[in-house]
Every structure is written in structure tokens, then in C-alpha cells.
N, C-alpha and C positions, 0 to 999 in steps of 0.2 A: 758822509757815511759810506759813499760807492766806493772809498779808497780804503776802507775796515773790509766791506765785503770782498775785495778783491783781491785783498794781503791773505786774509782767511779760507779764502776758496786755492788761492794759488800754494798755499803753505801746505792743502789738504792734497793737494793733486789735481784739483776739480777743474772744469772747465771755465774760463777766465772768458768774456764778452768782450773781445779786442781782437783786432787782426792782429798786434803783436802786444805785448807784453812782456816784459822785463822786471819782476820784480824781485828781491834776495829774501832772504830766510829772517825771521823778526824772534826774537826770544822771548815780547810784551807786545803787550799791545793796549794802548791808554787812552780812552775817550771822557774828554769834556765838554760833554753838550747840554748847557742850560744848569740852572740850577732854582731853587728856592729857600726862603727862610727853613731856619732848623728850630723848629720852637722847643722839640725835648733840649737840645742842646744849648737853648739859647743864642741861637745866632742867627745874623741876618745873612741876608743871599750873597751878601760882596763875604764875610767871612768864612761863610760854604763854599765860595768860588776860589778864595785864599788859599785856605785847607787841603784844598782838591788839588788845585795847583803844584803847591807846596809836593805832595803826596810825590805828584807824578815828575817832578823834578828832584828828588832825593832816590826814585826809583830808577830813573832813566837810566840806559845803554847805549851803547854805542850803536847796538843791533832792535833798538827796539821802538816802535810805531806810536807816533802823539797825536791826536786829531783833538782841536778845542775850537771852540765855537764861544762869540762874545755876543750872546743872543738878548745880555742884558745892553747894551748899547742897543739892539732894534727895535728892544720891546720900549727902550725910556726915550727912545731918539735926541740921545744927549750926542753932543759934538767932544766933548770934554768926558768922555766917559773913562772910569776907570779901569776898565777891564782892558781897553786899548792897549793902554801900558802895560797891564801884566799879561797882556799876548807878547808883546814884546820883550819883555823882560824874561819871558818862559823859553822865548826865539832863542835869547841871545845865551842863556843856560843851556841849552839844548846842542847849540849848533859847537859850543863851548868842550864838549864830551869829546 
């Protein structure tokens, strides 16, 4: 999250907590952190996490800021977790742009 706060502060003019910084101009800026079941919707947390996914990869730029977090891997302590791969799979759409 200190790299949201720091695109948003530096985007505003404000003062940045760094001897130096270097950071460019963001047109988005898309956080995925954590998620849970959707019961009005019907859906479980890996299909919330899908969704969210999905969203921020049909939205993406060239110029715009992705922070996700696979916080369902630390809470299930699986080794085999599936969120791994659609970090991955998000990298590789992303870096793709």
C-alpha cells in the first residue's frame, strides 16, 4: 500500500518520504487486496478474486498502477494455492501492454 500512497502523493505534488524518488504520471490506479465470499452475488472468494482480476486486466494501460496481494494463500497456507497463478497470469497480461 506505501507504493499507492506514494504514486498519489507524488501525482498531487505533495511531499514523497525518500531522499530521491522518481516516479511518472499514472492515469489508474487498481488495488487488489484481500477479498471475500459474495453471498448477494453468489460467489465464492476465488470467483470475487477472478472478477476483480478480470476487471483490472480489461482496464489496464500502459500508464496505469496494479498493486494485488494473494492474501488468500497466507490466510489457507496452501503451497499449491491458486491465486499464485493468477498473480502470475495478471504479471504476464500486464507486462504484455
Amino acid at each position: 500500500m506505501q507504493v499507492a500512497l506514494i504514486v498519489i502523493m507524488a501525482q498531487i505534488g505533495s511531499f514523497v518520504p525518500a531522499k530521491f524518488a522518481s516516479v511518472r504520471l499514472v492515469d489508474k490506479l487498481f488495488t487488489r487486496i484481500g477479498t471475500s465470499d459474495s453471498i448477494e452475488s453468489n460467489s465464492s472468494s476465488f470467483m470475487v478474486e477472478m472478477q476483480e482480476t478480470a476487471h483490472i486486466v480489461n482496464h489496464a494501460t500502459e500508464r496505469c498502477v496494479s498493486i494485488e496481494t494473494t492474501l488468500s494463500c497466507i490466510l489457507y497456507s496452501s503451497t499449491s494455492c491458486p491465486s499464485l497463478g493468477s498473480a502470475q497470469s495478471m504479471l504476464h497480461a500486464l507486462t504484455a501492454l
